[in-house]
N, C-alpha and C positions, 0 to 999 in steps of 0.2 A: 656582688651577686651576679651581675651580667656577665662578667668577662670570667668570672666560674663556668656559668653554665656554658659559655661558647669556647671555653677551652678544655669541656669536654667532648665538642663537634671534631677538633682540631688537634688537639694534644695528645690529652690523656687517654685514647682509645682502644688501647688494646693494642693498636696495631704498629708494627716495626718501622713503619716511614711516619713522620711528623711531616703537619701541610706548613707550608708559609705562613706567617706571623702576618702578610698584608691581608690575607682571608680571612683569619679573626678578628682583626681591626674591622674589618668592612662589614662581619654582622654586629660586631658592637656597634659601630657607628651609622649604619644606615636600616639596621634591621630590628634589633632588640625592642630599641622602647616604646615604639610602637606595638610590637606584637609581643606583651609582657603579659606576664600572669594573670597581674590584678584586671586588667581592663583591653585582653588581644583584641587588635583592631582584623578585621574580618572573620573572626573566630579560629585564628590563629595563632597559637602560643608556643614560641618560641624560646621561651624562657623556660619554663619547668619541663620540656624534652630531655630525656636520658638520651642523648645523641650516640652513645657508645655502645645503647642496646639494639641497634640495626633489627631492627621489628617494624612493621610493615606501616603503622604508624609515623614512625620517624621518617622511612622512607618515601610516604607520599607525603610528608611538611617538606622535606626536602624536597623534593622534586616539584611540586608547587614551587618553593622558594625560585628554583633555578628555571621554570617557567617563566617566572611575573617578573623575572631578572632581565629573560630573553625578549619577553612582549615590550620590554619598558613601563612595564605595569605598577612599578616597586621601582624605589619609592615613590610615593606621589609627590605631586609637582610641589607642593608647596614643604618640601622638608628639602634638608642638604642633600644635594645630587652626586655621584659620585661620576669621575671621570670615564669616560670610553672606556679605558684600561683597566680602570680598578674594576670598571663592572665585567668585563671578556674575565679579568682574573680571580675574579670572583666565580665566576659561570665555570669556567673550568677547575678549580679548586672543588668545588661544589659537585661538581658531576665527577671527579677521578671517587671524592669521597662515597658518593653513592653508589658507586661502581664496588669499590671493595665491598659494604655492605649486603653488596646482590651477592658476590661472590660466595658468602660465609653465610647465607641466608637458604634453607628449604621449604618448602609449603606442601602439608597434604592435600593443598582444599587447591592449588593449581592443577588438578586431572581434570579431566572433563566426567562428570559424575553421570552415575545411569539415569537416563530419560527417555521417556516414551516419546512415540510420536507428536505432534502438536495436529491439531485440527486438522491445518491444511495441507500438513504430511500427511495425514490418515488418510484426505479426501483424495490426494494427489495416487498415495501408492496402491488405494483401492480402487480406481480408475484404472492402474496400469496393470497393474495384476489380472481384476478379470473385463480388462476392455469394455469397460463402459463408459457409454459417452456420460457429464457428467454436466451436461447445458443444462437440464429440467430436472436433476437428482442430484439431491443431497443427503447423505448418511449423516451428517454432522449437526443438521440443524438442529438437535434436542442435545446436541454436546454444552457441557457448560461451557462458556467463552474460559480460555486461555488466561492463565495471569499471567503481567508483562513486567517484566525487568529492564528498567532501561529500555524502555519502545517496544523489546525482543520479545518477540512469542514462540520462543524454542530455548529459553535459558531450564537446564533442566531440575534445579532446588526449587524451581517456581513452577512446577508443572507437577503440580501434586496430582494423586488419583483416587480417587471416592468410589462408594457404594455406587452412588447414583451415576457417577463416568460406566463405570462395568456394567449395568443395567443397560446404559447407552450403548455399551459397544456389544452386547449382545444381542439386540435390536437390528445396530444398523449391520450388522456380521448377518443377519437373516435378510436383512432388505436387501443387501448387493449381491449377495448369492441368488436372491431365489429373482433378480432382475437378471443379472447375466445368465439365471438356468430359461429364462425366458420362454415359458410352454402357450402364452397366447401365440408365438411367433408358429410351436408347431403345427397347432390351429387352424391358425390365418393358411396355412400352404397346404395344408391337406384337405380346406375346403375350395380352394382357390393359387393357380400362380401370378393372377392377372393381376394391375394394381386397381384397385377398387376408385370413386370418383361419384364424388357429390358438388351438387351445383346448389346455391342458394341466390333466389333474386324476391324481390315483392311481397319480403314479409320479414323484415328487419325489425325487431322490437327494440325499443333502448333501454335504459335505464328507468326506473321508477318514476327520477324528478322530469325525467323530458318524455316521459312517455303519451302524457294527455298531448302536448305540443305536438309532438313529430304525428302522432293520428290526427288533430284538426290540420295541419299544416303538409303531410305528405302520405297520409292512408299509410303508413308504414312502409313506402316504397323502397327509400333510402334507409342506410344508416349513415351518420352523420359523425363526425369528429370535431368537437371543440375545444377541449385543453388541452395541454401535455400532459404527459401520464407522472408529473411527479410533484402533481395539486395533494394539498391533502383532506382536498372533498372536492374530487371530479366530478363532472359533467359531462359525458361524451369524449373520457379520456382513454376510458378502454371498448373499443368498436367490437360487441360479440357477438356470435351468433346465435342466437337462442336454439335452434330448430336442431343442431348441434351438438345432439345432448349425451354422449356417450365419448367424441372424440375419435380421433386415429386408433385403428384396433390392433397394431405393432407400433413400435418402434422403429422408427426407419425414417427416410428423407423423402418430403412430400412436394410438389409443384402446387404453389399456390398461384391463382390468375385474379387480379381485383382490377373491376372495372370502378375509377374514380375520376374524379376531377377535384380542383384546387377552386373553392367558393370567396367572395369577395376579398380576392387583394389589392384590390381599386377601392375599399372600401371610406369613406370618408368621415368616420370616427379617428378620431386620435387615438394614439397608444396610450394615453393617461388614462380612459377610457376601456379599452380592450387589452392592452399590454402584451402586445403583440410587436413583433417586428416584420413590419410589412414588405422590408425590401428584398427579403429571404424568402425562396423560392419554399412553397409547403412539402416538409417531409411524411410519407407515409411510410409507418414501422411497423411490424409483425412482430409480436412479441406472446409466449404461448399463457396460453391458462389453462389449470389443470378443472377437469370436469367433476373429481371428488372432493375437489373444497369447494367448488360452488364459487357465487357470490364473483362469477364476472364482470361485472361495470367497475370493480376497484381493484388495489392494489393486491397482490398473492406474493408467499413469500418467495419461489424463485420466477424471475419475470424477465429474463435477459434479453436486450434486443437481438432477433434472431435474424435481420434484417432492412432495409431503410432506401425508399428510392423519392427523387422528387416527382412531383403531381403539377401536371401539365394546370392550369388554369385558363386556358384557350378553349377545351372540350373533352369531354369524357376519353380517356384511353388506356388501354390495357398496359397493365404493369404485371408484370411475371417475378415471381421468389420460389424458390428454390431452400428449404427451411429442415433441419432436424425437427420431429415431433415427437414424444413417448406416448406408448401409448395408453389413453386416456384425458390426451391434451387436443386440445384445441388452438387453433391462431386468432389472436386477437389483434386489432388493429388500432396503429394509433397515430397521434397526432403530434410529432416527435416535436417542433418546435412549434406546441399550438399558445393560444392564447393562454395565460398565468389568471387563474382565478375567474373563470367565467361566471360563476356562482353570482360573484358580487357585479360582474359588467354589467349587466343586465340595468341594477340598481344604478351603477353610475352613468350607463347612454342617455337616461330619465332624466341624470340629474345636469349628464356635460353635452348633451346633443338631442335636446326633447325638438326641437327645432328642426332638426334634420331627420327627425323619425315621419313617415306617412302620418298625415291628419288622422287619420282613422284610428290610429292606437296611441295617442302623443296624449292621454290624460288616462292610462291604465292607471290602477293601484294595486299596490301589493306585489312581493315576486313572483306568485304564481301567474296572476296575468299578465305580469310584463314578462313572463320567461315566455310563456305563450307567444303574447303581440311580437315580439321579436324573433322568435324561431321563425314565424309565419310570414312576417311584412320586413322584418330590418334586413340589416346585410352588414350579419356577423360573419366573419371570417370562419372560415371551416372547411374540411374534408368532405367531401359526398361520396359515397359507395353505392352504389347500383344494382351489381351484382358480383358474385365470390364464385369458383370454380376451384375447389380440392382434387386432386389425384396423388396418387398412391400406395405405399412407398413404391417408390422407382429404383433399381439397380438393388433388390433383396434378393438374397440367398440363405439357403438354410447346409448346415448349421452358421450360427452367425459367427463372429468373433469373437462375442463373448463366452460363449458355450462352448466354445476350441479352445479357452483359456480355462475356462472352468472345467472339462470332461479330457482334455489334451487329446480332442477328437471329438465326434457326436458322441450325444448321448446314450448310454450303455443299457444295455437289457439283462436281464437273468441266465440269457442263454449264451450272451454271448462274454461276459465277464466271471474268470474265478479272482478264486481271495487271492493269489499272486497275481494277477493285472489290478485287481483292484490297490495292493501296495504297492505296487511302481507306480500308479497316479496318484497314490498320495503320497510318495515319498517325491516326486515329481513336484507336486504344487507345490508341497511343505518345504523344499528347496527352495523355490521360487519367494514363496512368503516371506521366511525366516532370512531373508538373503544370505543365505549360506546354507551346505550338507546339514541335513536333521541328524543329530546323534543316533548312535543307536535305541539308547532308551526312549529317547522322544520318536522315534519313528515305530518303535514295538508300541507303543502307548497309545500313539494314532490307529495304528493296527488294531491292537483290542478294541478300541472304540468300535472302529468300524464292526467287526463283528459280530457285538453286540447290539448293536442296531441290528444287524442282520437275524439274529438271537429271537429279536421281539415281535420280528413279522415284517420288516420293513424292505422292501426289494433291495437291489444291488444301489440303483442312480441315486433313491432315498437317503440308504446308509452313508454313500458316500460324501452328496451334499450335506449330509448334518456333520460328517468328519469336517469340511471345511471349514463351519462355521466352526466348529471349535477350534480349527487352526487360526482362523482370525481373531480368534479372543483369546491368546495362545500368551505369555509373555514374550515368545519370542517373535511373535509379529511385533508388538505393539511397544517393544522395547529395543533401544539401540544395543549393537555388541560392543563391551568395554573389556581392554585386556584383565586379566585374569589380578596381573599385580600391577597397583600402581608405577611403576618405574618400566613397561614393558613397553614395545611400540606396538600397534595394530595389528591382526594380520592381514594377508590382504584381503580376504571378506569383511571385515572390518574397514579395511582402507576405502574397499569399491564402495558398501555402503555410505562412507565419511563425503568423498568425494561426491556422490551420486547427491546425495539430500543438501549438500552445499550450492551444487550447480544446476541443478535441477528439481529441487523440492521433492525428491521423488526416489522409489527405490533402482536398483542399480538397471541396466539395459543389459541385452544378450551381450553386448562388447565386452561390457567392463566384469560380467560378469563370468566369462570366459578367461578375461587375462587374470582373474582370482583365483579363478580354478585351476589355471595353470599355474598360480604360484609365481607371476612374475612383475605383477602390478607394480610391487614396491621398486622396479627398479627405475631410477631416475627418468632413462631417457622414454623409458614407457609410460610412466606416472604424466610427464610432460604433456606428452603427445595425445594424451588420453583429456588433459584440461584442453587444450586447444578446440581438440574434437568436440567435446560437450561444452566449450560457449562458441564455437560456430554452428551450435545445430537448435534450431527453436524451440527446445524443451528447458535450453538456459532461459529463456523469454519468463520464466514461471522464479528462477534465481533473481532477477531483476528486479520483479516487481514488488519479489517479498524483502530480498535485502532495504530495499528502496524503504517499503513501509516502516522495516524495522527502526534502519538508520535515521530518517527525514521522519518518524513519526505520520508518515503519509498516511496512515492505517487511521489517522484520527479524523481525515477530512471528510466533511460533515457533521461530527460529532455535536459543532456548536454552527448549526447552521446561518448564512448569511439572514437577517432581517427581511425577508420577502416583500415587503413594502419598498424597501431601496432599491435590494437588486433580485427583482422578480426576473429580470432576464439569465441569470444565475439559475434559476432553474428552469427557465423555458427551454434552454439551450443543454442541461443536463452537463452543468461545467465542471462539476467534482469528477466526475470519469474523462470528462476531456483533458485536466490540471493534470491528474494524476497521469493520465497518457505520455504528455510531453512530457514531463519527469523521466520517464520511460525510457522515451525513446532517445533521449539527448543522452542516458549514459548506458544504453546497450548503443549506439553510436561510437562512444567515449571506448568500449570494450572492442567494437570490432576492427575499428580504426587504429586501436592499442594508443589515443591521443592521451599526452600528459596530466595525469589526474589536478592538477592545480589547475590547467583549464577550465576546469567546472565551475572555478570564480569568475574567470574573463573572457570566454568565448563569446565570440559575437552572434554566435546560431542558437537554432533550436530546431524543432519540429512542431507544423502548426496545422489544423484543420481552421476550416473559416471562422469556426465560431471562436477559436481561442484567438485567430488572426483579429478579427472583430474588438476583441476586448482589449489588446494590446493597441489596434488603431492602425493595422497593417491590411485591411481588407482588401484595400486597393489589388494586393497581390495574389488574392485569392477568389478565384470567379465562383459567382454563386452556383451557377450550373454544378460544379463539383465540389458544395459544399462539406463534404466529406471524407473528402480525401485529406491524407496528411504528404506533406513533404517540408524538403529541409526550408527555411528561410534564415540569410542573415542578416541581422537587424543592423549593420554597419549600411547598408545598404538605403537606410532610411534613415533622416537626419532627426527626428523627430524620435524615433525609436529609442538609437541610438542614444541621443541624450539624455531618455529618462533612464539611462543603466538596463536595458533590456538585453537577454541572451546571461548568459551561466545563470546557475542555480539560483542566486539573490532579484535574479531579475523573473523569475516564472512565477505565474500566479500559486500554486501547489503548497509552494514554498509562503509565501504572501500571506495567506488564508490561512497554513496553517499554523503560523505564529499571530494570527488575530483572533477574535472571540465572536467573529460572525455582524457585530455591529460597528464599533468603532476598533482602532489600533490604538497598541500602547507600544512603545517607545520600549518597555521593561519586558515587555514579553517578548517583545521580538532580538533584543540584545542578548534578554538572557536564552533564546533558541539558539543565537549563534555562537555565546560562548561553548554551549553543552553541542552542538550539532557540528561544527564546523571547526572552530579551534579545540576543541576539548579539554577546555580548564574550566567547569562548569563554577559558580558562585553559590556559598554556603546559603542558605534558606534567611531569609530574613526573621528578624528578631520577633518575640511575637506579640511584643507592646509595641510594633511598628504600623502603624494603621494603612490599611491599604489605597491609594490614590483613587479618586471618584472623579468620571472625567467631569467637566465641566459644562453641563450641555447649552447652560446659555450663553457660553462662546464670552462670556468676561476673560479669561483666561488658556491660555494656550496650554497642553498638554507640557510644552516644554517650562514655562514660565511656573507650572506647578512642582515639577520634579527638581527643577532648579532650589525650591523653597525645601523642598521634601529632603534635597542631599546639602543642604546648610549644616545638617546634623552630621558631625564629624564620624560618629557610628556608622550614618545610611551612608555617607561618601566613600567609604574605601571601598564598598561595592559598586556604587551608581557610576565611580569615575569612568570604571570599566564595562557597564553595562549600559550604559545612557546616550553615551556616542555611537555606539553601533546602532542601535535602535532609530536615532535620530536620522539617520540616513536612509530608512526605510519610509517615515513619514509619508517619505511621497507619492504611496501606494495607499490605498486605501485597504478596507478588511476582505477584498477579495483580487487586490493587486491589480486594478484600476489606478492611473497616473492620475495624481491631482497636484493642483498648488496652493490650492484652499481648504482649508476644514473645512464641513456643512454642520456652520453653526451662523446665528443671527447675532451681529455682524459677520460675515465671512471676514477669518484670520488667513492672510498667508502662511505658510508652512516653512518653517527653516529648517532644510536639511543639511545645516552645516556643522561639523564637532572638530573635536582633538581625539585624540587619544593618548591615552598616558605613553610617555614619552616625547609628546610634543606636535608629530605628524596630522596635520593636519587632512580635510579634507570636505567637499561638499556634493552630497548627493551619492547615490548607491553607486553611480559607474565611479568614481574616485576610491569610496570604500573598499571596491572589489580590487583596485590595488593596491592599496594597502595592505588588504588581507592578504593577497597572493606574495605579497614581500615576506610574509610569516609562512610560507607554503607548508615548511615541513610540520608546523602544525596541523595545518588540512589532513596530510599525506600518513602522521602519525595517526588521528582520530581517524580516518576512513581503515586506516589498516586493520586496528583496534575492534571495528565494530566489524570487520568483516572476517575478524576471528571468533567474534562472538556469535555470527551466523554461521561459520562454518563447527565451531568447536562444539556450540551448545552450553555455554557456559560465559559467565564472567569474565574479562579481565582484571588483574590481579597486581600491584607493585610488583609483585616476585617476574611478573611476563615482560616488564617495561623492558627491559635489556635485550627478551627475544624479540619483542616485536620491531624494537628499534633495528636490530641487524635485517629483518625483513624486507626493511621500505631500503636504508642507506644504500646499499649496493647500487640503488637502481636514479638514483644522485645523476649522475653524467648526463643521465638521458630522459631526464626530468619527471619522473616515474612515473612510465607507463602503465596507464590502465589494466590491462588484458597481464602485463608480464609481475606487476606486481599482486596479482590476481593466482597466477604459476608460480611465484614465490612463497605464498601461503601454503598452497600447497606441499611446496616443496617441503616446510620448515619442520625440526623436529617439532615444535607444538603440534602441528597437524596430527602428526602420525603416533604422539599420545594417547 
């Protein structure tokens, strides 16, 4: 029955060359009876495959096969091994046979199928379109989230479109138009060109819960900053101004002046107590609130920091920000690394430093008056503000830039616009939109429209603003251009588009959309030239970050937040946007430098600001004074670093965090992140009478001493062999990529981070692993290619693609495939330009 089925892999297939007679022995003998019908071991059945029917099926058993061939993964160690030789000629018997397969093989479903925008294409191309800035505005926040394929939020069979999406997009189609037609701006200038300028001192109200406190304790003099703004029940985490009640009356860039100082950092509470890190100079943050949702003491859904300087604690002095405002916002200040959970300090100084409190309040009860006793007598750590000075916007003109993208000029009048200007500005915009020439009938259609508005009473600027909005809810805004027939290539509006929303999240620029219009885009050495251009210019910065989420999953971190009890300093320091930074910056680095993508396992660099220097234990290098600054450090540099595997991707916290669950690590979740992430042979789903492992918390037993029992079961093992050692070399990090050598269980366990890997290769701890891995590079080098055709293409990959994407990356072999050029190779490739 065996040597039936596999001498239909081999023999009898149709095809005019017969393989070698050693490649059928070698799956009978080292492959079959493990992976048999009745009982395949890792859900792979070998056995009842028509191998002669080259369908996509077959196609990825095989190529799995000739994977786990190349890892050493197959056989496992405990069955007969085959020779060096038998296995190379096996791997190569095995791949010529797959190769024919592809040959004789077509797929309708490898196009790239029509899809809309994603989210943060919408937000991105409505920004550039009608120039708005996009710090304090979001069209998208009442969009349903994105469903994700494979991490990706731009696969487009998963970006379905509902009733309730088109509701959405004709909403926010009114909200960015009638922002960029922006008529309080014409307002503001024709009652005034001066910048306008409010001062507030000696009457600071706070929040509700400190409101009684701050009037017996300072008449309202001060306002005051106590936690960081990312409590989730602050105290003094958003500094507002009450008296403030309208906000900035444009849009525009404001000079903010705050007179502060930095209160007890000499303080002699512990940090088990206030949870505070005292040795960090206090940052003060401006960050806006908007004045029509109200409810400033807390959190607002867009709140970005706008801003960040340290705070002398020597003596009051003036600090200067320079801040984008919309108008209707406000600046709010904050306490960027302040105390985690003030709420509860209070209750714990009573309980860990009643002693050190003044006699006078050292027997308060209740939180009300010990929040009181302590505003008043203790010496809580804090921010003082004194007095605020606003002016105006600075450096405004009218029309602005949004209104020159929206009007392709000022604003138009009745006298001075007919119905032929008014169709060159909307065949105008409707160009720009649609990224490409509007047809005839969609531009006569536009037309009519317009008219009709005109029709019903509506002046010229009216009619034509409600044109736009229709052109933003157009299918041809909100839909990519896909050729006509399956089998055709792009044209080049189609190409400038492809390229543009690859490299830049965003629709195409005046450049690229020039060499389209010319007709000349598709030609190689222009195509080339044109990738170069757009990742050496900062609007690739926006390609980065989203590849990055897509591929690494980055887009999840926070989803399962860290345990606030462990690591309150995880949020005092605001380290999910710091993690996700380095990520960042280490492979738009990797891009501009053009450095070896296999790299990204063993480099000894990265990019660090203090606080993320701090967590790794490199502070020394990084002076408080410029706690904010980022630059490069290499961790070879530190011996300490250095040997806990810090520097490439397996060594950054980003990465750390986001294969844990916020409280403790598991060994399975982080193996099985870097089969699927990094090598990409991801491992079938476990069985579902397979019970899921519960860590151990009273520390009887070690996480490794439990999966050891759990992979006894010869089922669970042909996965865990493969997923368990990688995992094991992570151990040493904790669930927010903290170095440890202990569990935090009672007794403290030591942590062994030492494995094998199928094939024998041994190794201990993440720096050893990371060479390991880089010996499998072209694994890495395939899966990075792979996913960054799925961000550029929009779509899946496919067995029918393995063969193109493979010609892709090989070329680029000699010179150890660089970053940046195997990035221009995508490009280049005919997949692309399907």
């Amino acid at each position: 029955m065996h040597g039936i089925a596999i001498g239909a892999l081999l023999v009898n297939d149709g095809y005019a060359e017969e393989k070698p007679i050693d490649v059928t022995r070698f799956m009978q003998t080292y492959c079959v009876d493990c992976h048999s019908a009745d009982d395949p071991a890792g859900q792979r059945d070998l056995e009842s495959l028509d191998w002669s029917a080259s369908d996509f099926d077959t196609q990825l058993s095989l190529q799995d096969a000739i994977d786990q061939l190349t890892l050493r993964s197959m056989p496992p160690e405990d069955s007969d091994q085959p020779t060096t030789k038998e296995r190379l000629t096996a791997i190569d018997g095995l791949t010529e046979r797959l190769s024919k397969m592809r040959e004789v093989t077509t797929s309708t479903s490898g196009q790239t199928v029509l899809r809309r925008l994603s989210r943060r294409e919408y937000k991105r191309t409505v920004a550039d379109l009608l120039q708005i800035d996009m710090t304090m505005f979001d069209p998208t926040l009442e969009f349903p989230g994105d469903n994700l394929s494979e991490h990706f939020d731009n696969v487009g069979d998963v970006l379905v479109m509902s009733g309730h999406l088109l509701e959405r997009y004709l909403a926010a189609a009114d909200q960015c138009v009638e922002k960029a037609r922006n008529t309080a701006a014409d307002r503001m200038w024709s009652e005034s060109s001066e910048p306008k300028q409010w001062v507030f001192r000696d009457s600071f109200v706070q929040q509700a819960e400190l409101r009684t406190a701050h009037r017996r304790a300072f008449r309202d003099r001060y306002l005051c900053l106590y936690d960081h703004p990312f409590n989730d029940k602050t105290e003094g985490g958003y500094g507002h101004i009450q008296d403030f009640t309208d906000g900035v009356p444009v849009d525009g860039i404001y000079e903010i002046r705050v007179h502060a100082k930095a209160m007890h950092r000499d303080t002699p509470y512990t940090d088990r107590a206030v949870r505070i890190d005292l040795e960090e100079p206090f940052r003060l943050g401006v960050r806006p609130g908007d004045t029509r949702i109200g409810d400033m003491p807390h959190r607002q859904p867009i709140q970005p920091l706008l801003a960040q300087a340290n705070v002398s604690d020597q003596s009051f002095e003036w600090i200067t920000f320079q801040v984008p405002l919309d108008r209707g916002f406000v600046p709010r200040f904050t306490f960027e690394n302040g105390i985690h959970d003030v709420r509860g300090s209070f209750g714990r100084l009573y309980r860990l430093h009643r002693e050190d409190l003044p006699r006078s309040i050292r027997n308060k009860k209740g939180i009300f008056e010990q929040r009181i006793a302590i505003i008043s007598e203790g010496q809580l750590p804090h921010i003082r503000i004194d007095e605020v000075q606003i002016r105006g916007p600075i450096e405004f003109s009218l029309p602005t830039q949004s209104q020159l993208a929206l009007f392709h000029g000022p604003p138009p009048t009745d006298a001075e616009w007919s119905t032929q200007q008014a169709k060159q500005r909307i065949d105008s915009f409707a160009s720009r939109a649609f990224r490409r020439p509007p047809t005839k009938t969609e531009l006569a259609s536009l037309t009519s429209f317009y008219e009709s508005r005109r029709t019903i009473g509506e002046n010229c600027e009216q009619a034509y603003v409600n044109t736009v909005k229709a052109i933003l809810c157009s299918p041809a805004f909100l839909y990519f251009q896909n050729p006509a027939d399956s089998s055709a290539t792009l044209t080049d509006h189609g190409l400038a588009e492809r390229l543009s929303y690859f490299l830049t999240s965003s629709m195409p620029d005046a450049r690229l959309r020039q060499l389209a219009d010319q007709g000349v885009l598709h030609e190689e050495v222009t195509l080339r030239a044109e990738v170069k251009r757009l990742l050496a210019s900062s609007e690739s910065n926006a390609f980065v970050a989203d590849f990055l989420d897509n591929w690494l999953n980055l887009r999840s971190l926070g989803s399962m937040p860290p345990d606030p009890r462990g690591f309150w300093f995880f949020y005092a320091g605001d380290l999910s946007v710091d993690m996700k930074t380095e990520t960042q910056r280490l492979f738009r680095d990797f891009i501009d430098r053009d450095i070896p993508l296999v790299d990204l396992l063993t480099t000894s660099h990265s990019f660090l600001n203090r606080d993320m220097a701090k967590l790794y234990g490199v502070e020394h290098a990084f002076p408080a004074e410029d706690a904010i600054s980022w630059r490069r450090f290499d961790f070879s540099s530190d011996t300490a670093a250095a040997g806990e595997g810090r520097g490439g991707l397996l060594g950054q916290a980003s990465i750390l965090t986001v294969s844990a669950n916020g409280i403790e690590t598991s060994p399975v979740t982080r193996g099985v992140w870097l089969l699927d992430n990094i090598l990409g042979t991801p491992t079938p789903p476990p069985p579902d009478d397979v019970p899921a492992i519960e860590p151990d918390t009273r520390g009887a037993k070690t996480i490794r001493d439990q999966l050891t029992r759990h992979s006894d079961d010869a089922t669970c093992n042909q996965c865990h062999r493969k997923i368990d050692p990688l995992g094991f070399a992570l151990e040493g990090f904790d669930a927010i990529g903290q170095f440890r050598r202990t569990y935090n269980t009672k007794p403290r366990r030591p942590i062994d981070t030492s494995g094998e890997l199928p094939g024998g290769a041994t190794f201990d701890g993440a720096a050893e692993l990371k060479q390991q891995l880089a010996a499998q590079q072209e694994f890495l080098v395939r899966t990075v290619t792979e996913r960054l055709l799925i961000q550029a293409l929009g779509r899946r990959m496919e067995p029918i693609d393995r063969a193109a994407i493979d010609a892709i990356w090989r070329p680029l072999k000699s010179e150890g495939y660089p970053t940046a050029q195997l990035i221009e190779a995508i490009v280049l490739s005919d997949l692309f330009r399907r």
